[in-house]
C-alpha positions as CSV (number, residue, x, y, z in Angstrom):
1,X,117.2,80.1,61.9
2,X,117.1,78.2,65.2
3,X,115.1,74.8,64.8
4,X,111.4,75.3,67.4
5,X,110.0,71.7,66.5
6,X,108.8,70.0,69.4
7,X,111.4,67.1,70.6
8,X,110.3,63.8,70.1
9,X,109.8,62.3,73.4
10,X,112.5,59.0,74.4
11,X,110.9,55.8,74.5
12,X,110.4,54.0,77.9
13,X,113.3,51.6,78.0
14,X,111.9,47.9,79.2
15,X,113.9,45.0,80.4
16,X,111.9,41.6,80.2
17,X,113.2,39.4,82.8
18,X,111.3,35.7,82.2
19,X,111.9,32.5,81.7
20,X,109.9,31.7,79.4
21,X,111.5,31.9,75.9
22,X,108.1,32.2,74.3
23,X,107.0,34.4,76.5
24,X,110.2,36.6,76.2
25,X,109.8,37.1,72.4
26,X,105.8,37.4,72.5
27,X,106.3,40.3,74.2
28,X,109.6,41.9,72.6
29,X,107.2,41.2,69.2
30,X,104.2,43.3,70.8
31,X,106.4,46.0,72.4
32,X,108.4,46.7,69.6
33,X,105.7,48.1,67.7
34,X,104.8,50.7,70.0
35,X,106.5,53.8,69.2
36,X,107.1,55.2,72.8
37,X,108.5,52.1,74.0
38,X,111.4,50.2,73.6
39,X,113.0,46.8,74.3
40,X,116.6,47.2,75.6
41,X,117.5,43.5,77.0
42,X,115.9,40.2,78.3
43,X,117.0,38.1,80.6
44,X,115.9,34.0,81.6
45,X,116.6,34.8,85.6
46,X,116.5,37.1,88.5
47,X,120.2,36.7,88.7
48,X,120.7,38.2,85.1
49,X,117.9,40.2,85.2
50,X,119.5,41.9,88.2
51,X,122.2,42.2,86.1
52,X,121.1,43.5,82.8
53,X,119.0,46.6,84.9
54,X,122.9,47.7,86.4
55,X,124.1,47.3,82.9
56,X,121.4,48.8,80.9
57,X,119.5,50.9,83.7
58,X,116.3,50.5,81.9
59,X,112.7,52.7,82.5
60,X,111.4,49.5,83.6
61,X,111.8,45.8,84.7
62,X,108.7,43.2,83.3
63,X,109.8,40.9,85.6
64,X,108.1,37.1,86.1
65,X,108.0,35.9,89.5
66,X,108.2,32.4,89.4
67,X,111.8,31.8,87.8
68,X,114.9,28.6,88.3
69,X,117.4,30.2,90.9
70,X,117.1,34.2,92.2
71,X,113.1,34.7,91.5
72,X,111.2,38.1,90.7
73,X,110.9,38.5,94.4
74,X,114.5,38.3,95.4
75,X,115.2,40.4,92.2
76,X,113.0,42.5,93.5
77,X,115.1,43.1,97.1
78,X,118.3,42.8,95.1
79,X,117.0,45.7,92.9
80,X,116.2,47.9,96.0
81,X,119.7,47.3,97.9
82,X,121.8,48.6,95.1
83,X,119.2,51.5,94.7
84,X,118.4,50.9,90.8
85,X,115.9,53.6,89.9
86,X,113.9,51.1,87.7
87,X,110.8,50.8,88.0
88,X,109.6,46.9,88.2
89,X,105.8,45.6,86.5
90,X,105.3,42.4,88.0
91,X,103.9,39.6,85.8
92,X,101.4,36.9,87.4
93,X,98.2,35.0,87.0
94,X,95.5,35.4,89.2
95,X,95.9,32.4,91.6
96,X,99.4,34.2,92.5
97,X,98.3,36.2,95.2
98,X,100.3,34.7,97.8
99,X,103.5,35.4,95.6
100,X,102.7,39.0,94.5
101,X,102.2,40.0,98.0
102,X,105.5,39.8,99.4
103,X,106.7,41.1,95.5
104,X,104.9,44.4,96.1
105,X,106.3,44.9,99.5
106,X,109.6,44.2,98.2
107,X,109.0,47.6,95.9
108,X,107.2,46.1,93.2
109,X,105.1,48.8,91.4
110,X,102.0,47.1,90.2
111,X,101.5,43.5,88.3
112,X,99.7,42.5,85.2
113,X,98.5,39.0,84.0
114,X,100.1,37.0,81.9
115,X,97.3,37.0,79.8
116,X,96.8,40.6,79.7
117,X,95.4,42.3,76.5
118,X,98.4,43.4,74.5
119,X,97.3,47.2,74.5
120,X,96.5,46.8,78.3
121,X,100.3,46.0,79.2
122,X,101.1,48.8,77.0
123,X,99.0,51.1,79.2
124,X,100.5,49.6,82.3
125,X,104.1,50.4,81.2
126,X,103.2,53.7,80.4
127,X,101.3,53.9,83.6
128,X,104.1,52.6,86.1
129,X,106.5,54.4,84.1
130,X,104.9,58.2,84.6
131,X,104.9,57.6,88.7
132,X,101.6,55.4,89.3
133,X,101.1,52.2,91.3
134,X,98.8,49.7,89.8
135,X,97.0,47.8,92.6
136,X,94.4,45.6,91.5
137,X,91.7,45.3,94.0
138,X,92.4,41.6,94.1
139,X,95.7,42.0,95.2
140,X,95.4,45.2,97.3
141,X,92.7,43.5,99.3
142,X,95.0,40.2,99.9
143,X,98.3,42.6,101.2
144,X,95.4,45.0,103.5
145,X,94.3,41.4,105.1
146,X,98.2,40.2,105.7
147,X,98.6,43.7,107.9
148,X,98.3,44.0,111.2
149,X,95.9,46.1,113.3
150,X,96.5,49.7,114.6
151,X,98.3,52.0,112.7
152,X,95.8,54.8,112.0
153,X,97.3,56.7,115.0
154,X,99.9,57.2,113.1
155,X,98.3,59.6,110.7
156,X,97.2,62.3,113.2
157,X,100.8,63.6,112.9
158,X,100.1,64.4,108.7
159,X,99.3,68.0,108.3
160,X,95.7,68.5,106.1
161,X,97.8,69.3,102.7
162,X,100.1,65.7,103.5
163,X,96.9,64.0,103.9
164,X,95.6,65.5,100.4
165,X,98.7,64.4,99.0
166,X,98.5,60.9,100.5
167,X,95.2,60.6,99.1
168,X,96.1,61.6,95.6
169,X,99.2,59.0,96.1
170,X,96.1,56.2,96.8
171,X,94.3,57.2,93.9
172,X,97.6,56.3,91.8
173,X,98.4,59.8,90.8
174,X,102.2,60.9,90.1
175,X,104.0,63.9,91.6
176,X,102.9,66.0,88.4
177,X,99.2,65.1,88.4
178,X,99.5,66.0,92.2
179,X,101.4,68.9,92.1
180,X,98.7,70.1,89.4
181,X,96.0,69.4,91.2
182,X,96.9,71.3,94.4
183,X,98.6,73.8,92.2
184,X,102.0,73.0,94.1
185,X,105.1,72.8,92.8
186,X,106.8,69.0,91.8
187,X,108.9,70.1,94.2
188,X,107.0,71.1,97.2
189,X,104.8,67.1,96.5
190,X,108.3,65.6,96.8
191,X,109.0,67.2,100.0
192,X,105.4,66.0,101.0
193,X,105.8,62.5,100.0
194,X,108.6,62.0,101.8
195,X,107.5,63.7,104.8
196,X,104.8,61.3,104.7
197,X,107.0,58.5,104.3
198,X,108.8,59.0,106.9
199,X,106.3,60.0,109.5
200,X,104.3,56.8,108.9
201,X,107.3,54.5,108.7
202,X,106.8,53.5,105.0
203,X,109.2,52.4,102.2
204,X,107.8,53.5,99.6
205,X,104.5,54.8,97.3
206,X,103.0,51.3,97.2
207,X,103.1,51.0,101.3
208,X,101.9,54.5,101.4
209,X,99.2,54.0,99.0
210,X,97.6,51.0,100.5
211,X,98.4,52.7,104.2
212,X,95.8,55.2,102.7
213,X,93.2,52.8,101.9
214,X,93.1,50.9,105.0
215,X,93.1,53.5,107.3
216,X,90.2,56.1,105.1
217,X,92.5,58.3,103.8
218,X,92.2,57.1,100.1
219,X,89.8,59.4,97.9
């Protein structure tokens, strides 16, 4: 008789990239005792962070910005040329503005404070790691100031249904959240996101998502 019990789901593979020894194992400690996610490597740099994410290809980076040779930020760049789908959780205080700006437009998918609640980084993990972008309004508000003028011109050329999609991207929703609530295909929102991409010159879902909130378009 064939087996019909559910699969357990995989863990989301993290890769702490810090410093910090003590923060390193803090964290491995707290992780390790959630049962969807799971540790796979640490590393003290951006250079061996880089590293470790071609080795291991991980879920998702917790990477510290402020690190002795290659930082998170240049990690971050390095990350993006070679393509690694990881997805990268930047780690900062709240004074670190100036620093997490140029992090998330080098394709950094949200941050969290290094004194987050445990179960709050948790969440964010699992958040980044099902498709969202965490921008804190802190730190959304510093990258809309950096940006220069003009630009809504641009979005007469979106169709209606890319402009719902666009919205839904600014409200941090993922491809499957979006495709269920237009009742679209995952498919058919993948073909809109990147037709949205390229039509408005953007790199990625972060770009797009607070191209959305400065020019109206966010729900």
């Amino acid at each position: 008789m064939a087996d019909t019990a559910p699969r357990p789901k995989a863990a989301i593979r993290v890769l702490l990239v810090d410093d910090h020894q003590v923060v390193r194992r803090g964290l491995r400690t707290f992780l390790e005792i959630q049962d969807d996610i799971e540790v796979v490597g640490e590393a003290p740099d951006g250079e061996q962070g880089v590293a470790a994410a071609e080795e291991l290809r991980p879920d998702i980076v917790l990477m510290d910005i402020k690190m002795p040779g290659m930082d998170g930020i240049e990690a971050l760049r390095r990350l993006r040329e070679l393509a690694n789908p990881a997805r990268v959780l930047v780690v900062t205080s709240f004074t670190e503005q100036r620093t997490v700006v140029p992090a998330l437009r080098a394709g950094a998918s949200g941050y969290v404070y290094k004194d987050v609640d445990p179960d709050a980084l948790a969440d964010a993990i699992r958040s980044v790691h099902a498709g969202h972008v965490l921008l804190q309004p802190e730190v959304a508000g510093a990258l809309l100031s950096q940006e220069p003028g003009g630009g809504q011109g641009r979005g007469t050329v979106l169709t209606e249904r890319e402009r719902e999609v666009l919205g839904l991207i600014a409200d941090g929703r993922s491809n499957r959240e979006i495709a269920r609530a237009l009742v679209l295909s995952e498919k058919t929102v993948k073909t809109h996101v990147s037709n949205i991409l390229m039509k408005l010159d953007l790199a990625d879902r972060t770009q797009a998502a607070l191209w959305a909130v400065r020019n109206g378009a966010a729900g």
